[in-house]
C-alpha positions in Angstrom: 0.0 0.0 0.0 1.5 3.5 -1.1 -0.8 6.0 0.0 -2.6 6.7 -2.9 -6.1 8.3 -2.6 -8.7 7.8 -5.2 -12.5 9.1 -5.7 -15.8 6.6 -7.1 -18.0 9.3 -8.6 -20.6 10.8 -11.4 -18.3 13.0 -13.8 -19.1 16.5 -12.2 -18.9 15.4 -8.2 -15.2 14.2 -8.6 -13.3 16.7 -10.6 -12.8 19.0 -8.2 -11.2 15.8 -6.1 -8.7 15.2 -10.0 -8.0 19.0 -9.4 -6.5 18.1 -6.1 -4.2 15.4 -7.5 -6.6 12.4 -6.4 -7.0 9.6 -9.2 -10.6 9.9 -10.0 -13.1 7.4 -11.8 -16.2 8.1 -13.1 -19.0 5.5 -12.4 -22.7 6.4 -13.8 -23.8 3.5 -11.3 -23.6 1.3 -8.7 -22.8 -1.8 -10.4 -19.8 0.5 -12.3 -19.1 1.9 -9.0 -18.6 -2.1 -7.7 -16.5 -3.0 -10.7 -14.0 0.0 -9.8 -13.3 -0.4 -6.6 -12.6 -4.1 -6.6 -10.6 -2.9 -9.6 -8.4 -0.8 -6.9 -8.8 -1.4 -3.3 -5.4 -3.1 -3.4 -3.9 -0.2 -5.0 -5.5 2.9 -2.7 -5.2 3.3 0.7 -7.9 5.5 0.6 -11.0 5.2 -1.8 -13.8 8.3 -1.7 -17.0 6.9 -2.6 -19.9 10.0 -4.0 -22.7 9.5 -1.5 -25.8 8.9 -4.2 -23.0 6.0 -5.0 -22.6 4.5 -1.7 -26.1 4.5 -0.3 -26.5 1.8 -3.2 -23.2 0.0 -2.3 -23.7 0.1 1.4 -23.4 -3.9 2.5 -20.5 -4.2 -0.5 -18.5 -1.5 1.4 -18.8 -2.3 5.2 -16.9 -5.4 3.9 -13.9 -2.9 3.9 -14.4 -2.0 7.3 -12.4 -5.3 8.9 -9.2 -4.4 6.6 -7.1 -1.8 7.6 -6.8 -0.9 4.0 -8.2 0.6 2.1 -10.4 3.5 4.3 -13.1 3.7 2.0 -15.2 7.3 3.1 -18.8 8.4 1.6 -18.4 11.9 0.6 -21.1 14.5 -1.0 -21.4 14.7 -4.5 -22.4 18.2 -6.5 -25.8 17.7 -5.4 -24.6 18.7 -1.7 -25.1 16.6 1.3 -27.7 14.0 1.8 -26.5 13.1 5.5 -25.6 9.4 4.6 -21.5 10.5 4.9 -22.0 11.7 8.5 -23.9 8.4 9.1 -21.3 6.1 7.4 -18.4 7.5 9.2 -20.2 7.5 12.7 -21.4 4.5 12.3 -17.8 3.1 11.7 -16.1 4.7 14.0 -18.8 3.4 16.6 -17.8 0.3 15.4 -14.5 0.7 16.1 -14.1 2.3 19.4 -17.6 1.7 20.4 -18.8 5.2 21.2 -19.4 8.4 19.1 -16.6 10.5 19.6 -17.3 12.5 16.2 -20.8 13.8 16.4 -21.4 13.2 19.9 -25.2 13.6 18.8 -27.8 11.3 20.5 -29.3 9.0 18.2 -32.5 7.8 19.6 
């Protein structure tokens, strides 16, 4: 693993992500979306994954959560913000250390 970053995305949601010097792949859909990131999770240590994208792929990508590598994150796409991000990484990180220590919101 090298440290390479890379972003899952519709066209317009991940060029500002190329701008920044991440790889960046287009994927119209889920099942495109699939096929790149088994493609290069060995490659990335870190895979961004456009939200609309991985609502669809949500049980495919908790399978990345008992590897170390790669981190893959849900980020907003050009639409803005749906909320799922902030749930995906909470929900992770509870996971992991068993208590919210990013939000610290009560979820009942």
């Amino acid at each position: 693993m090298n440290g390479k970053t890379a972003i899952v995305g519709d066209g317009d949601s991940i060029i500002v992500f190329k701008a920044a010097g991440v790889d960046a792949f287009p994927a119209e859909n889920d099942t495109k979306a699939r096929e790149i990131i088994r493609k290069i999770a060995r490659e990335y240590s870190v895979i961004f994954v456009t939200e609309e994208l991985a609502k669809d792929l949500g049980t495919f990508l908790k399978r990345f959560d008992e590897e170390p590598y790669p981190v893959v994150l849900a980020v907003p796409s050009d639409k803005g913000s749906t909320g799922y991000g902030d749930n995906f990484l909470r929900e992770a990180m509870e996971r992991a250390l068993g208590v919210d220590i990013l939000f610290n919101k009560d979820n009942k």
